[in-house]
CHARMM-style PDB file with segment names, atoms N, HN, CA, C and O in Angstrom:
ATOM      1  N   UNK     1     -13.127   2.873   3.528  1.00  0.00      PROA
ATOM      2  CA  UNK     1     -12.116   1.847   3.495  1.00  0.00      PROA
ATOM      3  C   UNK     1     -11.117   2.137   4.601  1.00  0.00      PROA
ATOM      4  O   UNK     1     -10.483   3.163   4.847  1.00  0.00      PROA
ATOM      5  N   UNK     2     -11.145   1.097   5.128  1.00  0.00      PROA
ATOM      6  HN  UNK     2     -11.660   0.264   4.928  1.00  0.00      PROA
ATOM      7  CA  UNK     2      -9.771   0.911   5.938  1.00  0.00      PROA
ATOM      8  C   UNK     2      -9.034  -0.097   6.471  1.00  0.00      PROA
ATOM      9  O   UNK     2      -9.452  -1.245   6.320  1.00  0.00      PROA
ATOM     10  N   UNK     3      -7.554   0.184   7.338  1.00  0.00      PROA
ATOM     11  HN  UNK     3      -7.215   1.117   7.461  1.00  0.00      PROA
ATOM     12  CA  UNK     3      -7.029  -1.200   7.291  1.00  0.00      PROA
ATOM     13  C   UNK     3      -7.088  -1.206   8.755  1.00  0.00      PROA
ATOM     14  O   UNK     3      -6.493  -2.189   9.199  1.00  0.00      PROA
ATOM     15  N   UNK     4      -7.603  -0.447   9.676  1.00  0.00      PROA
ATOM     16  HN  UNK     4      -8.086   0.351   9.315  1.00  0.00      PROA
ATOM     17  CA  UNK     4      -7.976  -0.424  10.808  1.00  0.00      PROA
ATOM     18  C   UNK     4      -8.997  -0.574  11.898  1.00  0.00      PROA
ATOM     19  O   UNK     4      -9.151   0.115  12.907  1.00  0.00      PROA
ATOM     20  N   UNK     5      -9.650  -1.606  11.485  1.00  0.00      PROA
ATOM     21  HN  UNK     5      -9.526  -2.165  10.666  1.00  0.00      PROA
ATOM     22  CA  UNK     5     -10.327  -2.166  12.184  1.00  0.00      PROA
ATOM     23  C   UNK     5     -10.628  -3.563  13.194  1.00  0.00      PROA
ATOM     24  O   UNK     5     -10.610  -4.664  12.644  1.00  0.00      PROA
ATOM     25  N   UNK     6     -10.912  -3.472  14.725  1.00  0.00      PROA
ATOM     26  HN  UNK     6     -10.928  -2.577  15.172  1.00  0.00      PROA
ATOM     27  CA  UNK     6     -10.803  -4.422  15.412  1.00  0.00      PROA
ATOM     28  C   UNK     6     -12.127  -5.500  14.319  1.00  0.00      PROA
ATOM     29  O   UNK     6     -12.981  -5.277  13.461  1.00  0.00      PROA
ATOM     30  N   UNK     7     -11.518  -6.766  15.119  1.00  0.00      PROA
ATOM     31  HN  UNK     7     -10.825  -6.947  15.816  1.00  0.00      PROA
ATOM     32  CA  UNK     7     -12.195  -7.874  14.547  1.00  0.00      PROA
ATOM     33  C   UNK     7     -13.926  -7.483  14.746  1.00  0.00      PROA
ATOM     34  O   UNK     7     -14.787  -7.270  13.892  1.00  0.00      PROA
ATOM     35  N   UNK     8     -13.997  -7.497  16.241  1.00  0.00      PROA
ATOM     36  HN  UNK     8     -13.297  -7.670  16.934  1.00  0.00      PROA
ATOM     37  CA  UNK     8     -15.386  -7.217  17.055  1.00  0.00      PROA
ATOM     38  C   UNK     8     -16.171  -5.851  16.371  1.00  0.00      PROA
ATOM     39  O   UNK     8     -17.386  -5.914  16.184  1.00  0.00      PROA
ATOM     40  N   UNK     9     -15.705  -5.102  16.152  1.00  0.00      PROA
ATOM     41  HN  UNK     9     -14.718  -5.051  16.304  1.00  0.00      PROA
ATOM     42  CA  UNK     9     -15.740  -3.638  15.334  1.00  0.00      PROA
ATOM     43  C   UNK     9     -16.839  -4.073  13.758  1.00  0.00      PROA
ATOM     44  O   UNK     9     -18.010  -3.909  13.414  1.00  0.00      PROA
ATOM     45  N   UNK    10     -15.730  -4.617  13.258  1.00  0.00      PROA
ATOM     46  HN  UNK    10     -14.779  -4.751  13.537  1.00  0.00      PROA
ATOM     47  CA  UNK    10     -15.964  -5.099  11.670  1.00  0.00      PROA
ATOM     48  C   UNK    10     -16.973  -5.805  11.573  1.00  0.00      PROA
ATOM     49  O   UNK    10     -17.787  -5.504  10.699  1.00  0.00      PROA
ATOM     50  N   UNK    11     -17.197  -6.821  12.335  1.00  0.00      PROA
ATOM     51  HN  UNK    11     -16.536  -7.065  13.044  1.00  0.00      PROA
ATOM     52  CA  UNK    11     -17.954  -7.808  12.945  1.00  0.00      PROA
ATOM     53  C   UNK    11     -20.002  -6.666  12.961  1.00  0.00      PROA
ATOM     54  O   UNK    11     -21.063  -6.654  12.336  1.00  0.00      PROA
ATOM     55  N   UNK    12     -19.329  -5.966  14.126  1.00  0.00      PROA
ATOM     56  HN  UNK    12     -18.467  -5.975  14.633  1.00  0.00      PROA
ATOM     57  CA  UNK    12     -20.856  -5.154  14.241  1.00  0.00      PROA
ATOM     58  C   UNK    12     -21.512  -4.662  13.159  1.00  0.00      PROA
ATOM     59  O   UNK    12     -22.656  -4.916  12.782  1.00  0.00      PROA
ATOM     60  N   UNK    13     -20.469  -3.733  12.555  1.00  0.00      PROA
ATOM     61  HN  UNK    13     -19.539  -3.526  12.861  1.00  0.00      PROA
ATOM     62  CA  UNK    13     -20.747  -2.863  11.356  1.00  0.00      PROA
ATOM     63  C   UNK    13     -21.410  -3.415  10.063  1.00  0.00      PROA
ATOM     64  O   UNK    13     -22.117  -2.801   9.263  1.00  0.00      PROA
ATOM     65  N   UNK    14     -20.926  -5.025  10.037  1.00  0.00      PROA
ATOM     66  HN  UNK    14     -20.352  -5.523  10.686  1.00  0.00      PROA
ATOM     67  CA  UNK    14     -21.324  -5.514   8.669  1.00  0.00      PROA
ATOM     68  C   UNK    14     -22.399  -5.770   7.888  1.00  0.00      PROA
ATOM     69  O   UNK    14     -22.462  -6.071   6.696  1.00  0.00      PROA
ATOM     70  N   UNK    15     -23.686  -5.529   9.149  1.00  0.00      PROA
ATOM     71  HN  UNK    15     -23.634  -5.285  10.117  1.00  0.00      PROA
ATOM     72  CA  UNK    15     -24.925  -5.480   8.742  1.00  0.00      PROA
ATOM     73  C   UNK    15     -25.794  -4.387   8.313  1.00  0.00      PROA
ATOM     74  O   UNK    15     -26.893  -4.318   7.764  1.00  0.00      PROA
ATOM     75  N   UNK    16     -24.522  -3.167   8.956  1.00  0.00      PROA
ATOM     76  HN  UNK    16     -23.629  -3.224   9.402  1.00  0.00      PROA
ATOM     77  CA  UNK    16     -25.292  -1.613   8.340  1.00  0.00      PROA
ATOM     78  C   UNK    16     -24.716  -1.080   7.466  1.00  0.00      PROA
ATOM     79  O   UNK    16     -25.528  -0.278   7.004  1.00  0.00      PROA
ATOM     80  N   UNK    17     -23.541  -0.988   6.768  1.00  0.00      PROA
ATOM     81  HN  UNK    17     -22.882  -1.640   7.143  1.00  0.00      PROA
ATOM     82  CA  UNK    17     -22.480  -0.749   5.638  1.00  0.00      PROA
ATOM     83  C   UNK    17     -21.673  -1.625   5.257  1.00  0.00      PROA
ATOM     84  O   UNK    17     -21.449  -2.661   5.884  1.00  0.00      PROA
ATOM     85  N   UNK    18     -21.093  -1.273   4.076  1.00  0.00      PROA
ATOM     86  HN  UNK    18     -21.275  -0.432   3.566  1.00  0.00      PROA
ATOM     87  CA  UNK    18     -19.937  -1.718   3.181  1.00  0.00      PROA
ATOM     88  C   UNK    18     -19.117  -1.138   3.810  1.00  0.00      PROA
ATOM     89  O   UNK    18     -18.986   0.046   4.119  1.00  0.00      PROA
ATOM     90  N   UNK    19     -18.240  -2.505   4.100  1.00  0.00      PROA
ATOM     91  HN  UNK    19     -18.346  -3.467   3.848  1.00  0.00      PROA
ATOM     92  CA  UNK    19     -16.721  -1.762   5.373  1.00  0.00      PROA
ATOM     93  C   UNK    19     -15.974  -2.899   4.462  1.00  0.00      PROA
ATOM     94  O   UNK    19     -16.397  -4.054   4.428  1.00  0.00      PROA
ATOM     95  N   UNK    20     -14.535  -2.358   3.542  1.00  0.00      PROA
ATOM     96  HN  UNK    20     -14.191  -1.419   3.570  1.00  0.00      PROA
ATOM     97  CA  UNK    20     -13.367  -2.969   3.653  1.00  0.00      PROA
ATOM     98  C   UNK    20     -12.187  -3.079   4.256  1.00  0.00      PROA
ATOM     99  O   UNK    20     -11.421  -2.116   4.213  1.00  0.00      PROA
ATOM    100  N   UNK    21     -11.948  -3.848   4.691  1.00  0.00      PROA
ATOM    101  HN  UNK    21     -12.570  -4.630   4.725  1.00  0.00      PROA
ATOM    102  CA  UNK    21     -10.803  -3.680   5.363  1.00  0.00      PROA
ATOM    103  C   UNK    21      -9.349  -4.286   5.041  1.00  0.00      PROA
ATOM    104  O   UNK    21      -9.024  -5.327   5.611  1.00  0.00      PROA
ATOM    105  N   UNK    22      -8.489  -3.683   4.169  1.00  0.00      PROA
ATOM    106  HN  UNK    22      -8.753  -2.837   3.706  1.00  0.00      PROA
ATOM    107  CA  UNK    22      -7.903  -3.987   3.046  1.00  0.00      PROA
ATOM    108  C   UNK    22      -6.494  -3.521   3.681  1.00  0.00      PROA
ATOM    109  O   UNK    22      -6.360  -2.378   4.118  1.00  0.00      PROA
ATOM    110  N   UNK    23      -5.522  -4.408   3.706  1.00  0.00      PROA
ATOM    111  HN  UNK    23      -5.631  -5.337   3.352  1.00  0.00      PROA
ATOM    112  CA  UNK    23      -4.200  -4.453   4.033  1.00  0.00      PROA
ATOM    113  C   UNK    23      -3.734  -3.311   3.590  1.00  0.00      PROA
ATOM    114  O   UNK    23      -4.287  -2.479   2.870  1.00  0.00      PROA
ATOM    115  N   UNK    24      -1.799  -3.318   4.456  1.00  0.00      PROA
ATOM    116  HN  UNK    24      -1.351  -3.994   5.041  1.00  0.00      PROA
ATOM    117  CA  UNK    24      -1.384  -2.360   4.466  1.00  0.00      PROA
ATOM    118  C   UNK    24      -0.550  -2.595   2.436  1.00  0.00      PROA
ATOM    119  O   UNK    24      -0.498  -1.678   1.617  1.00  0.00      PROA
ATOM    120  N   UNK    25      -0.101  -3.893   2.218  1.00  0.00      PROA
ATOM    121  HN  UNK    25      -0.143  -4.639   2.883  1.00  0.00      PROA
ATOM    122  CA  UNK    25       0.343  -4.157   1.137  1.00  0.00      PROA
ATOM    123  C   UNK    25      -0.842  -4.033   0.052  1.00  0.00      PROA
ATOM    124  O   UNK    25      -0.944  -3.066  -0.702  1.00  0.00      PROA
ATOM    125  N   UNK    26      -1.447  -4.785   0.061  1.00  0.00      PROA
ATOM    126  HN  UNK    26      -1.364  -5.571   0.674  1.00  0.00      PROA
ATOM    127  CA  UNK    26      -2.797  -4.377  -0.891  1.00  0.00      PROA
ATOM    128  C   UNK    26      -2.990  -2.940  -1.433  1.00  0.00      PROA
ATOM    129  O   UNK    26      -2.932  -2.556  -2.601  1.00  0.00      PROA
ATOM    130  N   UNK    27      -3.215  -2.284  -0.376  1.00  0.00      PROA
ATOM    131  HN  UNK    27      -3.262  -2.595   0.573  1.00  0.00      PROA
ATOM    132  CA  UNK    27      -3.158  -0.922  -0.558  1.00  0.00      PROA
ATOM    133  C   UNK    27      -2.204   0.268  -1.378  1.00  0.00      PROA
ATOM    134  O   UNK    27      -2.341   1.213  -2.154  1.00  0.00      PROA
ATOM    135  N   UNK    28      -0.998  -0.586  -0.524  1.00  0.00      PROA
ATOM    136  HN  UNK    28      -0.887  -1.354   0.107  1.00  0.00      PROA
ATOM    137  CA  UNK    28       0.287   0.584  -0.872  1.00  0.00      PROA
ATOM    138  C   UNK    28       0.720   0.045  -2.165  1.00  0.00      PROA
ATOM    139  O   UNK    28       1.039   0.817  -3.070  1.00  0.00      PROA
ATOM    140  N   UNK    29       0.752  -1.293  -2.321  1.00  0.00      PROA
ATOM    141  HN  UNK    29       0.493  -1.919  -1.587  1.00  0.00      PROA
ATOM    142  CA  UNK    29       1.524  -1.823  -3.711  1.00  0.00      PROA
ATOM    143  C   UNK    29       1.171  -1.084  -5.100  1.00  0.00      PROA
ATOM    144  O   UNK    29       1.888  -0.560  -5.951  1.00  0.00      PROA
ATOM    145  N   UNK    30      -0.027  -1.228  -5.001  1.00  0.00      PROA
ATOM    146  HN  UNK    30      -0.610  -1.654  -4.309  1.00  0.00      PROA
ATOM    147  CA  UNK    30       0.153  -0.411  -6.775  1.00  0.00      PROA
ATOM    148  C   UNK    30       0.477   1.253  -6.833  1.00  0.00      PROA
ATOM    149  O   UNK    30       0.484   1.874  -7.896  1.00  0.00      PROA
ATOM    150  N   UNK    31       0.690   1.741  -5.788  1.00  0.00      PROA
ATOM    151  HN  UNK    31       0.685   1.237  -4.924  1.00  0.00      PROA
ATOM    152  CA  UNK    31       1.208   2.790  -5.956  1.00  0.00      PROA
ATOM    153  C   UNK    31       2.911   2.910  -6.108  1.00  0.00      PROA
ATOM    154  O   UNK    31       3.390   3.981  -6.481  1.00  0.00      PROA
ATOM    155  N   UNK    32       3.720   1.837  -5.820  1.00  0.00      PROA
ATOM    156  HN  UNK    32       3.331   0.967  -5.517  1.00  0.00      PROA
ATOM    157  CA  UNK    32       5.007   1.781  -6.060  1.00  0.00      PROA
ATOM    158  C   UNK    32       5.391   2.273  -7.370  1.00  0.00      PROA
ATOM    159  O   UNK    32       6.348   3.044  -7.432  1.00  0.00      PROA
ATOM    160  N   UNK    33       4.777   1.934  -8.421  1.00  0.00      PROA
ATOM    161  HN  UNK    33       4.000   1.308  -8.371  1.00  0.00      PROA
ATOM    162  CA  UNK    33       5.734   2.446  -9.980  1.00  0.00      PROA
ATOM    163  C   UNK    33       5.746   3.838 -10.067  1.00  0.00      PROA
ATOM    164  O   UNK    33       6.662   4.564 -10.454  1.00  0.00      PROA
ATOM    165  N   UNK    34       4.133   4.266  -9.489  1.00  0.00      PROA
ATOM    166  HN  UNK    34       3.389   3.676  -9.175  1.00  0.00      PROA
ATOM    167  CA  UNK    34       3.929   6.290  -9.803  1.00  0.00      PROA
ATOM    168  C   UNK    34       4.391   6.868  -8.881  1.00  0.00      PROA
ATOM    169  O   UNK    34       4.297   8.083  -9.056  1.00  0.00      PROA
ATOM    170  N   UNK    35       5.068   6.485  -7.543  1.00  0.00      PROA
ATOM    171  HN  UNK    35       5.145   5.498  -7.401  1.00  0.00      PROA
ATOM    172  CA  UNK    35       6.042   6.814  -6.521  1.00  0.00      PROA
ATOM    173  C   UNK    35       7.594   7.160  -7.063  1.00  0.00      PROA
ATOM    174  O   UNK    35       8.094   8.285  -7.082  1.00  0.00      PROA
ATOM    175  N   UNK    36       8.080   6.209  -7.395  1.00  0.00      PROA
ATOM    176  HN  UNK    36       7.674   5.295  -7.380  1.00  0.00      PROA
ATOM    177  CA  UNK    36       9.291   5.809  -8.667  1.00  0.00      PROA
ATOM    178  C   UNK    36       9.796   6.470  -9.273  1.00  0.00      PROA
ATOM    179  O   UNK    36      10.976   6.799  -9.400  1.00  0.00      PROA
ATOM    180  N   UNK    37       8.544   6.832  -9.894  1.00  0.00      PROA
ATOM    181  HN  UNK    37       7.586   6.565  -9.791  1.00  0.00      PROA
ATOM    182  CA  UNK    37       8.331   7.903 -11.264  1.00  0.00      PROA
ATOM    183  C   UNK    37       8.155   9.107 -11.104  1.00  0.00      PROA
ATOM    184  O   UNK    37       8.394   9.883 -12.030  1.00  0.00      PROA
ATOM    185  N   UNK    38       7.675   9.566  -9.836  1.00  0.00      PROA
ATOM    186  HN  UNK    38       7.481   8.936  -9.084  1.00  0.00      PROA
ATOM    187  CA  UNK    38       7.609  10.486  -9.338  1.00  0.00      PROA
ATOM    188  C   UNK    38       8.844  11.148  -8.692  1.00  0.00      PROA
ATOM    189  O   UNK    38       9.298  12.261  -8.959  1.00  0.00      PROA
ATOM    190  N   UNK    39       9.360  10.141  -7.675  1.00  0.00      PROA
ATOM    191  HN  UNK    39       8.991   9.237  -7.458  1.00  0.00      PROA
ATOM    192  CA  UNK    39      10.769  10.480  -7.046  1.00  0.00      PROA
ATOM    193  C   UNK    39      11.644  10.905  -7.963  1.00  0.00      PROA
ATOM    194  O   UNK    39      12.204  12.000  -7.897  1.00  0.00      PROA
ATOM    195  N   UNK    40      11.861   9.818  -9.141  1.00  0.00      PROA
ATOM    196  HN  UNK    40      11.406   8.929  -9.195  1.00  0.00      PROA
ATOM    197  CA  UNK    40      13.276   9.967 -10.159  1.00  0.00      PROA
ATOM    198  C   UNK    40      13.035  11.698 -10.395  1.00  0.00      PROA
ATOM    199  O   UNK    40      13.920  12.549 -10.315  1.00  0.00      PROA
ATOM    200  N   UNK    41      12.161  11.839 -10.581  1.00  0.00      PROA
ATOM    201  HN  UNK    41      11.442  11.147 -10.646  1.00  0.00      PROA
ATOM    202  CA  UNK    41      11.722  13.530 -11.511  1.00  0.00      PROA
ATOM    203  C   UNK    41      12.216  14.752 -10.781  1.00  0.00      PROA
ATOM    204  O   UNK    41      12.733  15.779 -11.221  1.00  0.00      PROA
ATOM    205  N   UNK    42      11.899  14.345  -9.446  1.00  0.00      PROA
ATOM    206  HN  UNK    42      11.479  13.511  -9.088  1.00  0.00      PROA
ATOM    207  CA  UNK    42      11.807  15.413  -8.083  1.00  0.00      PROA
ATOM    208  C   UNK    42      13.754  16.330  -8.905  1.00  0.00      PROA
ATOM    209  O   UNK    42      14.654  15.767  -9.527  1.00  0.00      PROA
ATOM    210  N   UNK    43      13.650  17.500  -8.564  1.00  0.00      PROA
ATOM    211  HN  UNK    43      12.918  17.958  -8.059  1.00  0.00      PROA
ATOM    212  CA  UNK    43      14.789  18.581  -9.221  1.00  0.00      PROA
ATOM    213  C   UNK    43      15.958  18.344  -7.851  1.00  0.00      PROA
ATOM    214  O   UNK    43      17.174  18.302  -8.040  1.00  0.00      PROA
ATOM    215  N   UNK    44      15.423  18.231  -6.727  1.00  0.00      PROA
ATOM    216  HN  UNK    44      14.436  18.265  -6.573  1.00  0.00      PROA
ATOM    217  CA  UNK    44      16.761  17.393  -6.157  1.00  0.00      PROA
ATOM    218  C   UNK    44      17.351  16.228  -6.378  1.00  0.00      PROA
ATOM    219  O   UNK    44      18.564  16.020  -6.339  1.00  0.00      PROA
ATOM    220  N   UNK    45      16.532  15.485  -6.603  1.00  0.00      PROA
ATOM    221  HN  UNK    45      15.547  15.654  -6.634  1.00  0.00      PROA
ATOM    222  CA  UNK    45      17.089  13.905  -6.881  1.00  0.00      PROA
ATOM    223  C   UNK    45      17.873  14.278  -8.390  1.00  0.00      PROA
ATOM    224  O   UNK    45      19.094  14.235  -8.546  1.00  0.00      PROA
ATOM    225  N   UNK    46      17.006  14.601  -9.310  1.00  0.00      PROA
ATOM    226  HN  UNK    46      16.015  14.637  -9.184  1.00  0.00      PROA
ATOM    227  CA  UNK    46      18.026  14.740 -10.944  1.00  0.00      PROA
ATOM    228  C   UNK    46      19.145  15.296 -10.696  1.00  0.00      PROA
ATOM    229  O   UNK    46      20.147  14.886 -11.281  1.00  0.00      PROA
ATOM    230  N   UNK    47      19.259  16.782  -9.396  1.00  0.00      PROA
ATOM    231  HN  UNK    47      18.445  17.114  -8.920  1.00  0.00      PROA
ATOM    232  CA  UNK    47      20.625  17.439  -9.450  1.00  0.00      PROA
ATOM    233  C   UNK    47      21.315  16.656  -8.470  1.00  0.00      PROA
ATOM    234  O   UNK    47      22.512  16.794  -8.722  1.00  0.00      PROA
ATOM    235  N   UNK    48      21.202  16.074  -7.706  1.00  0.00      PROA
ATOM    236  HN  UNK    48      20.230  15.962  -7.501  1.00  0.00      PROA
ATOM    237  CA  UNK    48      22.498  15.450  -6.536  1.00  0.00      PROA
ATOM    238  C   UNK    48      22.707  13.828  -7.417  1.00  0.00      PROA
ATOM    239  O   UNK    48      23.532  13.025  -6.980  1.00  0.00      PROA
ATOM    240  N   UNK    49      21.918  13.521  -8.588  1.00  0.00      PROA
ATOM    241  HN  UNK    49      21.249  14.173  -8.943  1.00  0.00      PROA
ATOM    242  CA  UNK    49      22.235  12.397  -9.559  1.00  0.00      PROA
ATOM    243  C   UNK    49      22.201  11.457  -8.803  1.00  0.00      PROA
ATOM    244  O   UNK    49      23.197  10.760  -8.611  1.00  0.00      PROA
ATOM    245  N   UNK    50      20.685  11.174  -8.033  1.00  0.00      PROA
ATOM    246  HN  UNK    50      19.875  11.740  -8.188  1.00  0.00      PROA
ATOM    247  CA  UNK    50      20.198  10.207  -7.220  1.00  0.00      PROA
ATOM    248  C   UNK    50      19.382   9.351  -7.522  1.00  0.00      PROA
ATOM    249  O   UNK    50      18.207   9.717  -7.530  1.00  0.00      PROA
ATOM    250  N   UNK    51      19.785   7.474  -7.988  1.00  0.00      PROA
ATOM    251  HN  UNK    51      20.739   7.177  -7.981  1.00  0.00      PROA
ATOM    252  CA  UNK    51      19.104   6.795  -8.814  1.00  0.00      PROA
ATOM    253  C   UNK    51      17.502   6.137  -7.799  1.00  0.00      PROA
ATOM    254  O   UNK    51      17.434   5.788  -6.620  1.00  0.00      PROA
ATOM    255  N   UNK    52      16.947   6.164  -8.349  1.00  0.00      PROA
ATOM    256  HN  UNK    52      17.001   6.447  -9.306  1.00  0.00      PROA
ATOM    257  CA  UNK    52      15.504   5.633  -8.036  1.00  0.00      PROA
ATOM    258  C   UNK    52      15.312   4.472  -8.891  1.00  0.00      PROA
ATOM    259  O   UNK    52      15.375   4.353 -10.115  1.00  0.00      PROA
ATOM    260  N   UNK    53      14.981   3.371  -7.650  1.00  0.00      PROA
ATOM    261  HN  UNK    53      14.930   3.467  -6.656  1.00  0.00      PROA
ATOM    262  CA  UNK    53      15.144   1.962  -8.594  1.00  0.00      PROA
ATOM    263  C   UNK    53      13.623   1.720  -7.985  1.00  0.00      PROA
ATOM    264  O   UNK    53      13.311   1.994  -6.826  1.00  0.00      PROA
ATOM    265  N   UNK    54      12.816   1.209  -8.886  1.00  0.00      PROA
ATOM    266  HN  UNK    54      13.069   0.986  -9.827  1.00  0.00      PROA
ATOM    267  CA  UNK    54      11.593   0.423  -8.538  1.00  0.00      PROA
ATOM    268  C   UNK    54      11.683  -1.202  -7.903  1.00  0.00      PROA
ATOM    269  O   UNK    54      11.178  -2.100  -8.576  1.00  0.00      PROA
ATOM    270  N   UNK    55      12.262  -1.489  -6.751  1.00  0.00      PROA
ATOM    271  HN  UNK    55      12.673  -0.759  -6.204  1.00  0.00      PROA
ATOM    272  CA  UNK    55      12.415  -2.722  -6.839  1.00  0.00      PROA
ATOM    273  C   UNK    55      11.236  -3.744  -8.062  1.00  0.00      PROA
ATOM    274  O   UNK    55      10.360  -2.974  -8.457  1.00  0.00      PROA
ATOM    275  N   UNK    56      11.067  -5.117  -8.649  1.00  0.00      PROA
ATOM    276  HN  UNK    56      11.778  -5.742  -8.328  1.00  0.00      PROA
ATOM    277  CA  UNK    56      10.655  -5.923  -9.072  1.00  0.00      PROA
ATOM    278  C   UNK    56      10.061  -6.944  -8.367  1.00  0.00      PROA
ATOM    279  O   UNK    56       8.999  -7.395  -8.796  1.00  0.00      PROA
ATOM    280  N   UNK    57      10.388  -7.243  -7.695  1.00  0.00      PROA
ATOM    281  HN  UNK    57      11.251  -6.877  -7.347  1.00  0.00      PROA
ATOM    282  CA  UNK    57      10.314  -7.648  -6.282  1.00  0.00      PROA
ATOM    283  C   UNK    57       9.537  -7.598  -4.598  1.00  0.00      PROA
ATOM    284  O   UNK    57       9.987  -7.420  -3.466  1.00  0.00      PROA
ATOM    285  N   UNK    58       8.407  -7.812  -5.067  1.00  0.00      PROA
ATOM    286  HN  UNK    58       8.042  -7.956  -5.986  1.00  0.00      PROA
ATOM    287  CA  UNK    58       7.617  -7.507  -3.849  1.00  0.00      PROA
ATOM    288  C   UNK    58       6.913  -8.435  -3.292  1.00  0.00      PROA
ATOM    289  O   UNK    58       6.421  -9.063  -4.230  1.00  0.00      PROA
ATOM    290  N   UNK    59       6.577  -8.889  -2.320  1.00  0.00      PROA
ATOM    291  HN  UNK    59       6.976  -8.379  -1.558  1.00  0.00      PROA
ATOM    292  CA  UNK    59       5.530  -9.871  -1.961  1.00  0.00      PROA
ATOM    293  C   UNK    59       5.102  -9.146  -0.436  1.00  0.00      PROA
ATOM    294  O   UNK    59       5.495  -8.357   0.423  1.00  0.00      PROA
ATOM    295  N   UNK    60       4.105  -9.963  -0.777  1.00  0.00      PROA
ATOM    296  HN  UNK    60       3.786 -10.605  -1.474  1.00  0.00      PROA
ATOM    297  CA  UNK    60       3.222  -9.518   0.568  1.00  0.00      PROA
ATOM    298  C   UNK    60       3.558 -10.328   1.972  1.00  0.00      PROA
ATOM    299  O   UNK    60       3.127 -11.433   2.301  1.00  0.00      PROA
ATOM    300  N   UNK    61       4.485  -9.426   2.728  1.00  0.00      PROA
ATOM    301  HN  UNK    61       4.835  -8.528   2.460  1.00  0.00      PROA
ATOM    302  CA  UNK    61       4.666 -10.756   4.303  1.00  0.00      PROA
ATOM    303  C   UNK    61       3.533 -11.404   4.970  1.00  0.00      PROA
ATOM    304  O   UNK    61       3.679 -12.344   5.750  1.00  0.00      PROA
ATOM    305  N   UNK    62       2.361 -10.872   4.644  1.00  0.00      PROA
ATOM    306  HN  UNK    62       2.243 -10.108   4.010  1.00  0.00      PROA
ATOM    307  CA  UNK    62       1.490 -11.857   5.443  1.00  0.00      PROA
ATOM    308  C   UNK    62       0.810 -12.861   4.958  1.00  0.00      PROA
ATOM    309  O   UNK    62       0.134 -12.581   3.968  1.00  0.00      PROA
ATOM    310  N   UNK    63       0.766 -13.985   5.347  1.00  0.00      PROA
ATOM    311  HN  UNK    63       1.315 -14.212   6.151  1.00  0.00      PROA
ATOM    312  CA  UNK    63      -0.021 -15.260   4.987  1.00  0.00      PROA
ATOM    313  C   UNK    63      -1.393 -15.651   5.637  1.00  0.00      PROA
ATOM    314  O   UNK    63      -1.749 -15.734   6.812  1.00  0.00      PROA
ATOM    315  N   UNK    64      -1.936 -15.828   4.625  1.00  0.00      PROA
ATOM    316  HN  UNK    64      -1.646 -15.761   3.670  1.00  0.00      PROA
ATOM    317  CA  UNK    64      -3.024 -16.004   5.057  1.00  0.00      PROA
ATOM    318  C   UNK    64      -3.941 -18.116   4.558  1.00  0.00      PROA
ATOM    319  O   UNK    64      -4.125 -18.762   3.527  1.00  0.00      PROA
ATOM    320  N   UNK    65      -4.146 -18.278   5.749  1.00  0.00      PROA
ATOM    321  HN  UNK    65      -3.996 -17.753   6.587  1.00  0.00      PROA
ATOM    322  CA  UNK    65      -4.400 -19.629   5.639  1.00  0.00      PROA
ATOM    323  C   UNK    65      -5.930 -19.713   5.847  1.00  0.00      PROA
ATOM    324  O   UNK    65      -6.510 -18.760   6.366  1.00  0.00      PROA
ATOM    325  N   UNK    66      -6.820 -21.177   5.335  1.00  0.00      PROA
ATOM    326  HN  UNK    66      -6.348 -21.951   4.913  1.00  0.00      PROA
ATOM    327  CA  UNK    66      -7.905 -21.443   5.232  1.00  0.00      PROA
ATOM    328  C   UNK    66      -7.857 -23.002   5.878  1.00  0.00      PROA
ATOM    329  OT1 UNK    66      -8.886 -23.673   5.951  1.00  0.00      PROA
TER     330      UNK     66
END
């Protein structure tokens, strides 16, 4: 898997493997809550009483049209 691939690239490959090529949001988004959850915990953040907010709020900037 990756999110780095030229068009022409992806293009060649598709007849000899399974190639995804899966955004940078796709990717990173569901890791936001166990990031979160992770940060709040960290023994610096609890001692300097540093809040960790999960934004609610996310969308993906790129659009994609048909």
């Amino acid at each position: 898997m990756t999110a780095d691939v030229r068009y022409h690239a992806f293009q060649e490959e598709s007849d000899n493997i399974a190639l995804v090529d899966a955004g940078h949001f796709e990717t990173e988004h569901p890791a936001v809550g166990t990031m979160a959850r992770f940060l709040g915990k960290s023994p610096q953040v609890v001692k300097e009483r540093v809040a960790v907010i999960e934004s609610k709020k996310s969308n993906n900037p790129v659009n994609y049209f048909r």
